[in-house]
TIMI-2910 file (N, C-alpha, C, CB; in pm, 1 decimal, decimal comma, always signed):
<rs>
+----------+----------+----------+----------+----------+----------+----------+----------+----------+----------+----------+----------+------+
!      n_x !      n_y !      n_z !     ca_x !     ca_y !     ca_z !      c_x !      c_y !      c_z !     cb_x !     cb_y !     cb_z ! resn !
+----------+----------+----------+----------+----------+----------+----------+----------+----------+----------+----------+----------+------+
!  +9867,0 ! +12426,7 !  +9992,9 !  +9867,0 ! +12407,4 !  +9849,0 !  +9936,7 ! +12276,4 !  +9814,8 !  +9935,3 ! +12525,8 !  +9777,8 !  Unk !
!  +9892,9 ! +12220,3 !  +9717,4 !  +9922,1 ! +12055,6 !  +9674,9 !  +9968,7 ! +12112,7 !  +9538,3 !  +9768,2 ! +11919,4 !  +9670,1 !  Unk !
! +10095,9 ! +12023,3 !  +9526,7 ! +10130,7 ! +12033,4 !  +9366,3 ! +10133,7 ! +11870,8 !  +9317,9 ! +10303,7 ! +12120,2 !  +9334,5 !  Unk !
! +10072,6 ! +11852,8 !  +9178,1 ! +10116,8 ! +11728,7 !  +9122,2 ! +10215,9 ! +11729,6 !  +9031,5 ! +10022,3 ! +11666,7 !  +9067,5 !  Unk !
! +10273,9 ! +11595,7 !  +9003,6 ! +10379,5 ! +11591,3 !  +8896,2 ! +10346,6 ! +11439,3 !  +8835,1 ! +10550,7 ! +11612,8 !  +8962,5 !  Unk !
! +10324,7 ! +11440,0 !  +8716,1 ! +10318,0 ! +11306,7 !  +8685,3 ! +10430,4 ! +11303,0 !  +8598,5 ! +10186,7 ! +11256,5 !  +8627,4 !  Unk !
! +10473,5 ! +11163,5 !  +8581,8 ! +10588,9 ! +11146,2 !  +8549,0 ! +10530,9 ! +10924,3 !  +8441,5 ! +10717,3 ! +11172,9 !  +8743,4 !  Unk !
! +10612,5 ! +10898,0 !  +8406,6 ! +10610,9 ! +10790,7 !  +8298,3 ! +10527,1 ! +10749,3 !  +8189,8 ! +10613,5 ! +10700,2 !  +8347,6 !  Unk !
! +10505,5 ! +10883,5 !  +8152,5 ! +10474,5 ! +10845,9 !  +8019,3 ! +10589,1 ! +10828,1 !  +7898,2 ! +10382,2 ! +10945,0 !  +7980,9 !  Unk !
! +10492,3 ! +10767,0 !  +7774,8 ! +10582,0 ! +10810,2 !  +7663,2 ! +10527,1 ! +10709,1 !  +7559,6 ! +10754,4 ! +10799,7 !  +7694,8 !  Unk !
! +10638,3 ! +10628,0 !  +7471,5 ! +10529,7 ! +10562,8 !  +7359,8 ! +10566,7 ! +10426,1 !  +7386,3 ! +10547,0 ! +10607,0 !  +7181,7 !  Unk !
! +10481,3 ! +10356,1 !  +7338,3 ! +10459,1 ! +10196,5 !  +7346,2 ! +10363,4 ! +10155,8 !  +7267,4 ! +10423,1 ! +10142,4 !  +7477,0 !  Unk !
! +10410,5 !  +9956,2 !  +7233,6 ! +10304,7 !  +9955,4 !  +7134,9 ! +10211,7 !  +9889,5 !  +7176,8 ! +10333,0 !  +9911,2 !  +7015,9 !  Unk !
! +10095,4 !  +9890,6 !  +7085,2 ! +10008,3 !  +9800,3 !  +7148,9 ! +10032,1 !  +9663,0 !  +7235,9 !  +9940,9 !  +9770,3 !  +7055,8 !  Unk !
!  +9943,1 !  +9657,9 !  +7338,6 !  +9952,5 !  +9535,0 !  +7410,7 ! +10054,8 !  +9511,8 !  +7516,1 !  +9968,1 !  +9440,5 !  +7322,8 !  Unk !
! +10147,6 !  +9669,0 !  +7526,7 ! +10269,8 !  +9665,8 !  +7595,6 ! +10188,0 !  +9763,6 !  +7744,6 ! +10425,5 !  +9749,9 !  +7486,1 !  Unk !
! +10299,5 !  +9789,9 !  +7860,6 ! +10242,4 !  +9868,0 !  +7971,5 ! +10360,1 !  +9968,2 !  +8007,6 ! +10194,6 !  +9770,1 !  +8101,8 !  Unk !
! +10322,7 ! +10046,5 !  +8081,4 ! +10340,3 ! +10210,0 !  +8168,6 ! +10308,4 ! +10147,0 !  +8298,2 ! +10211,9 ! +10366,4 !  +8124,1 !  Unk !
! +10416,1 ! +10242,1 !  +8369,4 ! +10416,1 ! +10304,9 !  +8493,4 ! +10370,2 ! +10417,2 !  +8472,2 ! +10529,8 ! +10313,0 !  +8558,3 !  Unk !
! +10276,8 ! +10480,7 !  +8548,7 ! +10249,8 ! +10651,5 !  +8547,3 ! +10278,2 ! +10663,2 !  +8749,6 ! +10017,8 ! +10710,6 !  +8467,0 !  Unk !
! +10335,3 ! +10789,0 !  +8722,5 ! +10352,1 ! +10844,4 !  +8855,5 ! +10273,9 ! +10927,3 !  +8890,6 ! +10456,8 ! +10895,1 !  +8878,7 !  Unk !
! +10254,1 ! +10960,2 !  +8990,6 ! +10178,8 ! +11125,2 !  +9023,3 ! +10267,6 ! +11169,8 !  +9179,4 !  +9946,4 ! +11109,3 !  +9062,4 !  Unk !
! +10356,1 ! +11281,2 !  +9183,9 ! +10388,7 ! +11281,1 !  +9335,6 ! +10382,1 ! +11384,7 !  +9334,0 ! +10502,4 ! +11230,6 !  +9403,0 !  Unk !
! +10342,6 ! +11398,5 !  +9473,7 ! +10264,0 ! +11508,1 !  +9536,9 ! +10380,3 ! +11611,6 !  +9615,2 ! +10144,5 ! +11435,7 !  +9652,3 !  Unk !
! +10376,8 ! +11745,6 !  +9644,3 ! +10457,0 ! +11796,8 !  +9732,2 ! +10352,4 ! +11921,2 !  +9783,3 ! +10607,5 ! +11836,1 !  +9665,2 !  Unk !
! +10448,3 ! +12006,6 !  +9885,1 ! +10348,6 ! +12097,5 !  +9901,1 ! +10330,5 ! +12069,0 ! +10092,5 ! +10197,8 ! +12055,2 !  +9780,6 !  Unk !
! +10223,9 ! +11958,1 ! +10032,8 ! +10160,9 ! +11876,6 ! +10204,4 ! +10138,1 ! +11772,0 ! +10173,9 ! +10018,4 ! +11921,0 ! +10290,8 !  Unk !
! +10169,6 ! +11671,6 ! +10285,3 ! +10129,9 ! +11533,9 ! +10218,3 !  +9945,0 ! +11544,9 ! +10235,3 ! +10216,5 ! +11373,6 ! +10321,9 !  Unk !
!  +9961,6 ! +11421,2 ! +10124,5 !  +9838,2 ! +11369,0 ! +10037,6 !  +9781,3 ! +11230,0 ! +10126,1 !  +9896,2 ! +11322,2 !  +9857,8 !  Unk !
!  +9810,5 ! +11212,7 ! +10177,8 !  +9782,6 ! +11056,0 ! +10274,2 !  +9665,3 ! +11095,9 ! +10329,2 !  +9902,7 ! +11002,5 ! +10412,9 !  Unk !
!  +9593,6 ! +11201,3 ! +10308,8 !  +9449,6 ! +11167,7 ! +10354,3 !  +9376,9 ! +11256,7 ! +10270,6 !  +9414,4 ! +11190,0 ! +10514,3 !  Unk !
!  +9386,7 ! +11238,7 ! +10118,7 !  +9325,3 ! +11302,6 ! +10042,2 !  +9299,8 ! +11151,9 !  +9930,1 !  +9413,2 ! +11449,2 !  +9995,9 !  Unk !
!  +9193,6 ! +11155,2 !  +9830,4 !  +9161,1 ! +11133,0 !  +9736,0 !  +9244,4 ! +11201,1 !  +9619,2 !  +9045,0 ! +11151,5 !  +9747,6 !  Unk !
!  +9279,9 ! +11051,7 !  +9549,3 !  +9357,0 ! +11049,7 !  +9402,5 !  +9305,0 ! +11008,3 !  +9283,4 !  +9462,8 ! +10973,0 !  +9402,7 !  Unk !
!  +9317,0 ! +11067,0 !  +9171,1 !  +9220,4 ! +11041,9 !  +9075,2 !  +9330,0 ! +11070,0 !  +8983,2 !  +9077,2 ! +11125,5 !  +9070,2 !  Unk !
!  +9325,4 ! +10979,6 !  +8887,9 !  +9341,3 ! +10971,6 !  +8709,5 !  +9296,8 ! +11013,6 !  +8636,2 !  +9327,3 ! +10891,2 !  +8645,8 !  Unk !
!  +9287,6 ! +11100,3 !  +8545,8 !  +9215,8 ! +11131,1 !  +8408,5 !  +9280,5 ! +11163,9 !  +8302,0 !  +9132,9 ! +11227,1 !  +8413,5 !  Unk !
!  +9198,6 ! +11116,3 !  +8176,1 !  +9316,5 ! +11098,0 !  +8046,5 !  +9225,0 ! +11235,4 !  +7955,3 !  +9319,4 ! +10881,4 !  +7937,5 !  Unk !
!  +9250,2 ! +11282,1 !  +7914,9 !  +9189,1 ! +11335,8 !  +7755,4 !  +9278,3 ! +11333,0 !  +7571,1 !  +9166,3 ! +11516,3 !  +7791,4 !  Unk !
!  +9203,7 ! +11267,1 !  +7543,8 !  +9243,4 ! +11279,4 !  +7414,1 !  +9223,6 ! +11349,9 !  +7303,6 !  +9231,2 ! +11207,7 !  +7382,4 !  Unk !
!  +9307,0 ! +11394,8 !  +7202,1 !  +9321,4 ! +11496,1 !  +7149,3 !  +9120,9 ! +11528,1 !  +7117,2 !  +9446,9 ! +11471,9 !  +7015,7 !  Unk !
!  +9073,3 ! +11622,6 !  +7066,8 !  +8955,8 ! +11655,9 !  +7031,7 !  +8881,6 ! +11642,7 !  +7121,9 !  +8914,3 ! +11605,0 !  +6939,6 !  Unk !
!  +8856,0 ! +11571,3 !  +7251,7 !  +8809,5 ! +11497,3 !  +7343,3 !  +8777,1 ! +11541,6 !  +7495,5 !  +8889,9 ! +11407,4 !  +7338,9 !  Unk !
!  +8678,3 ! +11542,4 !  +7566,0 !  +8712,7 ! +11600,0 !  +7666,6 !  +8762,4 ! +11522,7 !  +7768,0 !  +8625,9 ! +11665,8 !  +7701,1 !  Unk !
!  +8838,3 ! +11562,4 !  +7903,8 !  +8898,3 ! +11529,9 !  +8000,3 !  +8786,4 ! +11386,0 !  +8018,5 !  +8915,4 ! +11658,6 !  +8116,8 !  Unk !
!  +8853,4 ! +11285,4 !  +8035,6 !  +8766,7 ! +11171,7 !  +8122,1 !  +8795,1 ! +11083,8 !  +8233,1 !  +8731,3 ! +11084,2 !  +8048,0 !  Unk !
!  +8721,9 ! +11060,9 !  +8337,5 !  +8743,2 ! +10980,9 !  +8455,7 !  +8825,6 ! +10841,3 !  +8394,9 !  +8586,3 ! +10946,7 !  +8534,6 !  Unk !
!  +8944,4 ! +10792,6 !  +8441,5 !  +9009,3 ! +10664,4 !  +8429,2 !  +8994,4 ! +10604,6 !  +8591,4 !  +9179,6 ! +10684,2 !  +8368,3 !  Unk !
!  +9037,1 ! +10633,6 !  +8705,6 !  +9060,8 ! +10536,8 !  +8810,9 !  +9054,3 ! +10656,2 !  +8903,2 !  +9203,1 ! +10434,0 !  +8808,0 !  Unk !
!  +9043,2 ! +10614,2 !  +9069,9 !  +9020,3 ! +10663,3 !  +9185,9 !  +9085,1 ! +10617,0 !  +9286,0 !  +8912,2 ! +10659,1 !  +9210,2 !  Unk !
!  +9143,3 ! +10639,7 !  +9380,3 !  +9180,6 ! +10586,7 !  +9503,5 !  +9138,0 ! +10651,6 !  +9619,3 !  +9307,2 ! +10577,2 !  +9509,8 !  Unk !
!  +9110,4 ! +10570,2 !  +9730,3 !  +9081,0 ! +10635,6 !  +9882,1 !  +9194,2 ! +10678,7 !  +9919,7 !  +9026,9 ! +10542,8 !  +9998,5 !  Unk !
!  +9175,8 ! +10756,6 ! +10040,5 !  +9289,6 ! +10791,4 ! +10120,8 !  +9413,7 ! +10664,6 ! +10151,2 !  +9221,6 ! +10841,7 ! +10259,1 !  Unk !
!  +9332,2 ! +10536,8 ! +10162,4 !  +9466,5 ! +10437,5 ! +10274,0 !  +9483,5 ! +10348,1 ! +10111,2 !  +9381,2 ! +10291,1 ! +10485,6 !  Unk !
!  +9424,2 ! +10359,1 ! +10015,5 !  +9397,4 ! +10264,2 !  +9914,9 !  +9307,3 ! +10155,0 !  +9967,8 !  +9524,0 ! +10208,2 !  +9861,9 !  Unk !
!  +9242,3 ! +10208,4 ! +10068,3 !  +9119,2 ! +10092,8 ! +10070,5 !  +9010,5 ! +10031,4 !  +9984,0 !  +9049,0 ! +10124,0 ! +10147,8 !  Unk !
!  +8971,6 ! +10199,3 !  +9882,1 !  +8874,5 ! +10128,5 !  +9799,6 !  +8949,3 ! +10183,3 !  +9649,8 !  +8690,8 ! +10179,5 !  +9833,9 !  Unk !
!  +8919,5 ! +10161,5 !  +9567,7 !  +8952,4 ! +10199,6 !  +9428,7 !  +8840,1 ! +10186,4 !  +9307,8 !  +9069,3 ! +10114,3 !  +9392,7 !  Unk !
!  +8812,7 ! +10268,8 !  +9214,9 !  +8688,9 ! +10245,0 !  +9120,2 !  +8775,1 ! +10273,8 !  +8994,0 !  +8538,6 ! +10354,4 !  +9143,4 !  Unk !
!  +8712,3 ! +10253,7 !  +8897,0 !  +8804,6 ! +10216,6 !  +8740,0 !  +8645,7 ! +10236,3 !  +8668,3 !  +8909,4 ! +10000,7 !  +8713,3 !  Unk !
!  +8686,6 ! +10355,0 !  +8554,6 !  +8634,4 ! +10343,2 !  +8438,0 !  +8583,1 ! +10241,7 !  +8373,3 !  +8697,0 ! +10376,1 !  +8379,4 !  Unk !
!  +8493,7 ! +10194,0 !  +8336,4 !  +8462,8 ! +10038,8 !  +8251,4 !  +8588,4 ! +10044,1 !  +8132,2 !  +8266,8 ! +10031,5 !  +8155,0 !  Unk !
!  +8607,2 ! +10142,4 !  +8094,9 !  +8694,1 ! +10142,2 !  +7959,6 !  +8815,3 ! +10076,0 !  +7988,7 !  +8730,1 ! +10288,1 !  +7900,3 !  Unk !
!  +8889,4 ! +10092,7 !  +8104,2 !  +9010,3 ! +10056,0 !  +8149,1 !  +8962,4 !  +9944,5 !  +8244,5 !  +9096,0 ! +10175,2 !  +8211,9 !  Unk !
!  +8875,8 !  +9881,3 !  +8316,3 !  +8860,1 !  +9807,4 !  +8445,0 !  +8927,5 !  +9673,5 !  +8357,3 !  +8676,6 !  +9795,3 !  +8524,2 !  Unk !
!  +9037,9 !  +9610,6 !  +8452,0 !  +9096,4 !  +9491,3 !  +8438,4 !  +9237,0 !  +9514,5 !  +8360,4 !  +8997,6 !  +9395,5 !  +8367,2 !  Unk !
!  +9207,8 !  +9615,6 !  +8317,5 !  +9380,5 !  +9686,2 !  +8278,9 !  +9467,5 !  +9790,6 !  +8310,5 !  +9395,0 !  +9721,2 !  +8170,7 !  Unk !
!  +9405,0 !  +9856,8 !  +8405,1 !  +9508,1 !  +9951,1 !  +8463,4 !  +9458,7 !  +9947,3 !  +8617,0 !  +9507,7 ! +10115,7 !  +8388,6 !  Unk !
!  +9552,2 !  +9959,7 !  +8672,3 !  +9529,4 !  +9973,3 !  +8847,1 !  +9607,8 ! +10064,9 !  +8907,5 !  +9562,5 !  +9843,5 !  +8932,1 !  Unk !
!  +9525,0 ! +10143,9 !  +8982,5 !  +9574,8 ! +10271,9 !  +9028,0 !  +9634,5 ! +10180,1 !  +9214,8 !  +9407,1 ! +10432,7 !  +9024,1 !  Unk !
!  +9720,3 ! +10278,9 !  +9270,7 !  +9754,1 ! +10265,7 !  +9406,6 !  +9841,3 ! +10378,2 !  +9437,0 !  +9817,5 ! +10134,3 !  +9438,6 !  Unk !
!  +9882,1 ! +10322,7 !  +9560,3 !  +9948,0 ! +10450,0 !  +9638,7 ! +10032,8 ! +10387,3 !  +9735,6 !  +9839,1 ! +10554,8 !  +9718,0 !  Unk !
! +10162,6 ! +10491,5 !  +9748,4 ! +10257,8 ! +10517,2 !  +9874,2 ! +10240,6 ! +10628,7 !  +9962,2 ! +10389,8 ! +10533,1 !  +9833,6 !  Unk !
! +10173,3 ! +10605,6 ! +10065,4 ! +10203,3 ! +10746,2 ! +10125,3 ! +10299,2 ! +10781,2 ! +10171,1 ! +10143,1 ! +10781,7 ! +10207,0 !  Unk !
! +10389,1 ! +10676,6 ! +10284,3 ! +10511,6 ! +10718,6 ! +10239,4 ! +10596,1 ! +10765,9 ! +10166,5 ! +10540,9 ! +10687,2 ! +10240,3 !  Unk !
! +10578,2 ! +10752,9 ! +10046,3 ! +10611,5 ! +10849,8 !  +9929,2 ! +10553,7 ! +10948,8 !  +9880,6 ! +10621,4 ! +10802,5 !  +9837,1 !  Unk !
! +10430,8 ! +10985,5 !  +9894,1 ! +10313,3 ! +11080,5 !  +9845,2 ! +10345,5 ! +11069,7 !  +9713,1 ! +10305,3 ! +11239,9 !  +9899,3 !  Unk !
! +10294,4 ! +10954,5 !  +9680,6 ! +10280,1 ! +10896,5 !  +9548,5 ! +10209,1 ! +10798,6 !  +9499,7 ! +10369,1 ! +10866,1 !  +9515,7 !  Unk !
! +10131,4 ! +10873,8 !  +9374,1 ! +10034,6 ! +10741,7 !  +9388,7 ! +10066,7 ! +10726,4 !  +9187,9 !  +9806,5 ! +10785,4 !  +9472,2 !  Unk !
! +10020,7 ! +10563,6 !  +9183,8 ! +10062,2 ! +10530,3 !  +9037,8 !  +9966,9 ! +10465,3 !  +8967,9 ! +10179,0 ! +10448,6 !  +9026,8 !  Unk !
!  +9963,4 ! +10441,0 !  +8822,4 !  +9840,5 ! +10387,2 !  +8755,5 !  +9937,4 ! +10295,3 !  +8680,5 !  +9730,7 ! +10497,7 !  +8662,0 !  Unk !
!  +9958,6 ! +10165,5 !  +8704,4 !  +9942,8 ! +10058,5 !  +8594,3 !  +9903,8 ! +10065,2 !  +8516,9 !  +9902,4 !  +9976,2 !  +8598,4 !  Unk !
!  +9938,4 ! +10079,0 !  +8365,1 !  +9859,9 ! +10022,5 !  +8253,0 !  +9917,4 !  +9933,2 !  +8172,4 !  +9816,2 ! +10113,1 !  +8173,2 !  Unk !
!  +9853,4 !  +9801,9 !  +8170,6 !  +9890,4 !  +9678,6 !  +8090,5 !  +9793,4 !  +9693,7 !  +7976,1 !  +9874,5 !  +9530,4 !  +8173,2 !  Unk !
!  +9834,0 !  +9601,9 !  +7828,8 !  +9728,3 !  +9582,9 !  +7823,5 !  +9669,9 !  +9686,6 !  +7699,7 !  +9682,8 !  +9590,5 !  +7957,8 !  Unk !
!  +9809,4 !  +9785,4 !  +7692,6 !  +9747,2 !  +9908,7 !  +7621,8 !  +9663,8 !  +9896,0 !  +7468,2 !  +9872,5 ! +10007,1 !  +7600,2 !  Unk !
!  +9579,0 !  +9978,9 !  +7453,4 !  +9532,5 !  +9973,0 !  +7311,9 !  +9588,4 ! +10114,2 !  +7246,9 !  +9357,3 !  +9956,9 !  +7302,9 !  Unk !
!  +9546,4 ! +10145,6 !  +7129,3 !  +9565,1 ! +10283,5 !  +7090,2 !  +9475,0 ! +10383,7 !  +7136,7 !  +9564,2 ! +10292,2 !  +6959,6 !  Unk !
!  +9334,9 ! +10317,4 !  +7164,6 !  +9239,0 ! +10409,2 !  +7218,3 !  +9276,5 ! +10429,8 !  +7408,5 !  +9069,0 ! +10332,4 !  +7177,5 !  Unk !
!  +9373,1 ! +10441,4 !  +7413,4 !  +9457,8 ! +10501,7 !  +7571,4 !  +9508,1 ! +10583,7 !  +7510,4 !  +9575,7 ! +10415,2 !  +7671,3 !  Unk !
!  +9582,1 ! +10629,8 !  +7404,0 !  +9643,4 ! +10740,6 !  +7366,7 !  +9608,8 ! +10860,7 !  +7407,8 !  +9644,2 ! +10745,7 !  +7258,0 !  Unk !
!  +9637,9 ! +10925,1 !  +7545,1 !  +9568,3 ! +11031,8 !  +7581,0 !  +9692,7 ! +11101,2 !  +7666,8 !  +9422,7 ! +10994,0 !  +7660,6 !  Unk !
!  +9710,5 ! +11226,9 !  +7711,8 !  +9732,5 ! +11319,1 !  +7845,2 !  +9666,8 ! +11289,7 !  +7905,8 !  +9725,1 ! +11446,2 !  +7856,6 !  Unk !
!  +9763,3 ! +11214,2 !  +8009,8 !  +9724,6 ! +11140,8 !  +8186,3 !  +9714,2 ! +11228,8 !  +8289,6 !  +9842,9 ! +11039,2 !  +8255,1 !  Unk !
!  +9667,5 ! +11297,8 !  +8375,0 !  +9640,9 ! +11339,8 !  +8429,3 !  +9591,0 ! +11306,5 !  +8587,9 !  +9603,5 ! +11372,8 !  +8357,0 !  Unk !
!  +9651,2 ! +11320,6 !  +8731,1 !  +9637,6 ! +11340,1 !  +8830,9 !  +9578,9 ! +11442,2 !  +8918,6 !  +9711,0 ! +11323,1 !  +8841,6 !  Unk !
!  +9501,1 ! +11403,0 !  +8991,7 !  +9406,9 ! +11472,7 !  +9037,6 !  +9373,8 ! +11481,3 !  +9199,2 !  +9307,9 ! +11427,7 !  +8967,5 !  Unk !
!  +9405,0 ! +11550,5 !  +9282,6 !  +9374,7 ! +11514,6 !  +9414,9 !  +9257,2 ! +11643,4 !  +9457,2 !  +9529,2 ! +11507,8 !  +9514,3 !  Unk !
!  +9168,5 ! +11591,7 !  +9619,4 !  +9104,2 ! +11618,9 !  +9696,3 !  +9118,9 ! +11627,5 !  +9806,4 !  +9046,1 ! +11581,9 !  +9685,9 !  Unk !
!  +9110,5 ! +11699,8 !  +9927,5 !  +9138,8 ! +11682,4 ! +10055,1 !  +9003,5 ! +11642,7 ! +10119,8 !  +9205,0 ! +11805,2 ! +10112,9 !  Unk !
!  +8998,0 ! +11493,5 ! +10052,8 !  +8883,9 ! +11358,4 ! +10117,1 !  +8936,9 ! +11334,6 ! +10113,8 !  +8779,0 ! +11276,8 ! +10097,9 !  Unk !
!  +8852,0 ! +11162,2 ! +10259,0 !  +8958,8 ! +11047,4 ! +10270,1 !  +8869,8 ! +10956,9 ! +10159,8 !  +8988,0 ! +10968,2 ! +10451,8 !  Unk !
!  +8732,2 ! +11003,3 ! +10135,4 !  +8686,6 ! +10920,2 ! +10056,3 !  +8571,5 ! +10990,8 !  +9989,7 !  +8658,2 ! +10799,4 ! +10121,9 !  Unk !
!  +8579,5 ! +10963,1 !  +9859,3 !  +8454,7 ! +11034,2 !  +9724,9 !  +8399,6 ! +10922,2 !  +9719,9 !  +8503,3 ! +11095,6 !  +9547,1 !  Unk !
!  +8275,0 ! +10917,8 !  +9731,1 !  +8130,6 ! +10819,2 !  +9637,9 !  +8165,0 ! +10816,9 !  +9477,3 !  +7938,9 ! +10918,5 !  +9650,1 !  Unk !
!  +8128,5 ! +10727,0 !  +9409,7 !  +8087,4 ! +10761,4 !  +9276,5 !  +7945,0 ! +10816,0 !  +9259,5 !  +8102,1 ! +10644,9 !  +9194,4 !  Unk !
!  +7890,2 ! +10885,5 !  +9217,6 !  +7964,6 ! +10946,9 !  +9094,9 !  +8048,2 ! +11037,3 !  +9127,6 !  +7885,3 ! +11006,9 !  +8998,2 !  Unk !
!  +8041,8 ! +11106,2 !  +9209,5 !  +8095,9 ! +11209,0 !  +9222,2 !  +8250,0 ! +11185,9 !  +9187,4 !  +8062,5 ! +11257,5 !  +9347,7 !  Unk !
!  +8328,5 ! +11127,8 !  +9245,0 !  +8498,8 ! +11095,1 !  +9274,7 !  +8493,6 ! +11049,9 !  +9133,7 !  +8563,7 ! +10961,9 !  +9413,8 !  Unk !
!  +8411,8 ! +11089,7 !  +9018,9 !  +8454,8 ! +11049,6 !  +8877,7 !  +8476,3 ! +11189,5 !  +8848,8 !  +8345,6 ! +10961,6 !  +8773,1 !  Unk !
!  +8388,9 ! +11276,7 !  +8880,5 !  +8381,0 ! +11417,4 !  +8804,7 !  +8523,0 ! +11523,9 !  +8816,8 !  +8242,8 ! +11502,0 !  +8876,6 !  Unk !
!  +8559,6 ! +11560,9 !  +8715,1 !  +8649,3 ! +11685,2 !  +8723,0 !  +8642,7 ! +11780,4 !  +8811,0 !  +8644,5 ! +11750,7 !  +8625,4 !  Unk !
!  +8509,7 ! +11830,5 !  +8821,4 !  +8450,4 ! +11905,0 !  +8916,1 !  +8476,6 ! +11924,9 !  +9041,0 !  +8359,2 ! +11879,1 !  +8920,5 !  Unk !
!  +8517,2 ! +11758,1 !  +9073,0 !  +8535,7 ! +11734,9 !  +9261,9 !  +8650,2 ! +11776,3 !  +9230,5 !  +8525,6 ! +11569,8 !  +9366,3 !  Unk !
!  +8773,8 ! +11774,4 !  +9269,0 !  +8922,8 ! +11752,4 !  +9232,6 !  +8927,5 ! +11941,3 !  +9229,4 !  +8964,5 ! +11636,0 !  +9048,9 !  Unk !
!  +9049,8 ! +11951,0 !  +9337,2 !  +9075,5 ! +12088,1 !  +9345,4 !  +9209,2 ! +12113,2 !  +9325,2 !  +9035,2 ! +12143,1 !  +9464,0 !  Unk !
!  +9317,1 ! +12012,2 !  +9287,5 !  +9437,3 ! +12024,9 !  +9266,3 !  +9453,4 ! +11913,6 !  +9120,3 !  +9521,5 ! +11992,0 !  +9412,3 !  Unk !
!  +9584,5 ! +11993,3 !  +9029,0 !  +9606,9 ! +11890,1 !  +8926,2 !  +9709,9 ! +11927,6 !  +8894,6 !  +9522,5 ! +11868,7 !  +8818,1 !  Unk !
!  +9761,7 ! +11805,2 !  +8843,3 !  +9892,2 ! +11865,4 !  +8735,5 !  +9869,1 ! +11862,7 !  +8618,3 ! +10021,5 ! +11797,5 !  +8731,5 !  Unk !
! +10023,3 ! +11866,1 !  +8558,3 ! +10030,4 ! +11918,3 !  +8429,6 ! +10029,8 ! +11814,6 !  +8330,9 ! +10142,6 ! +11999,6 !  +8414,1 !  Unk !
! +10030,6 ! +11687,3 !  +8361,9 !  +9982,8 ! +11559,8 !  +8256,1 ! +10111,5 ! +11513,2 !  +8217,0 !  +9885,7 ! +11602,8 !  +8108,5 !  Unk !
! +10131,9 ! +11388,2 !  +8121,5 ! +10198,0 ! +11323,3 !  +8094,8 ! +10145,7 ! +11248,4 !  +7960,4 ! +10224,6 ! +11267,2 !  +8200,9 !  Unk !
! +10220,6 ! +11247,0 !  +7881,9 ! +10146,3 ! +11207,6 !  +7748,7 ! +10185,2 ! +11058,8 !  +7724,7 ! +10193,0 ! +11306,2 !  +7612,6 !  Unk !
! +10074,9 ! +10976,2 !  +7705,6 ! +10081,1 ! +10797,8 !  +7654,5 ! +10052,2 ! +10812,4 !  +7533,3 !  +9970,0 ! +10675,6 !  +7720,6 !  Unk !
! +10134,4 ! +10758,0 !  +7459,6 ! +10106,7 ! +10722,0 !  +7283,5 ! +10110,3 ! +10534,3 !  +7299,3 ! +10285,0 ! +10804,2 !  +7144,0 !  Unk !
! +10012,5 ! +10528,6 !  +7230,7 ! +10014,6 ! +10392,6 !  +7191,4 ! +10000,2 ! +10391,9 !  +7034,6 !  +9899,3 ! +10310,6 !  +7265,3 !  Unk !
! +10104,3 ! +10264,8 !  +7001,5 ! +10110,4 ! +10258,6 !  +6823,8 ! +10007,8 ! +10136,1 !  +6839,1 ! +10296,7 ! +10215,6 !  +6722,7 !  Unk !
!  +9998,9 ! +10101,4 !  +6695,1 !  +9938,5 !  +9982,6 !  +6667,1 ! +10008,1 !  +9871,9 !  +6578,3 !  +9823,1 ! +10017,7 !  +6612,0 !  Unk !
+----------+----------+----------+----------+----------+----------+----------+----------+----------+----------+----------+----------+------+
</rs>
């Protein structure tokens, strides 16, 4: 069993950035697939970013691509999402997501569906 914990959220204003955490316990995660997802209020859950097992490959939402970058420590069993850059339309519960892959295709490694472990989110407010 995999537990997540995400950790750095909170509020900021536009155009400012977050650290988001996600660390893993349980078993390490160093050869599983990590995934991001935000939902905003009314809204359903949506794909933000992906990572491989070693951080070899990574895929990004068009909505976010060039402003947030996901990676990883396995040494730490922790993996994090950059976000620079923020707008108000990021205002969402962040959400971490793992798989025991070393690697998801898109589409698939976008869908909620794949992802068999999650936590409990972390909330980003962005003002304007």
């Amino acid at each position: 069993q995999v537990q997540l914990v995400e950790s750095g959220g909170g509020l900021v204003q536009a155009g400012g950035s977050l650290r988001l955490s996600c660390a893993a316990s349980g078993r390490t995660v160093s050869t599983y697939t990590i995934a991001w997802f935000r939902q905003a209020p009314g809204k359903e859950r949506e794909f933000g970013a992906v990572i491989t097992w070693n951080g070899g490959r990574s895929y990004y939402a068009d909505s976010v691509k060039g402003r947030l970058t996901i990676s990883r420590d396995n040494a730490k069993n922790t993996v994090y999402l950059q976000m620079n850059s923020l707008k108000p339309e990021d205002t969402a519960v962040y959400y971490c997501a793992a798989k025991g892959e070393i690697f998801m295709s898109l589409p698939r490694s976008s869908s909620r569906s794949a992802y068999d472990y999650w936590g409990q989110g972390t909330q980003v407010t962005v003002s304007s």
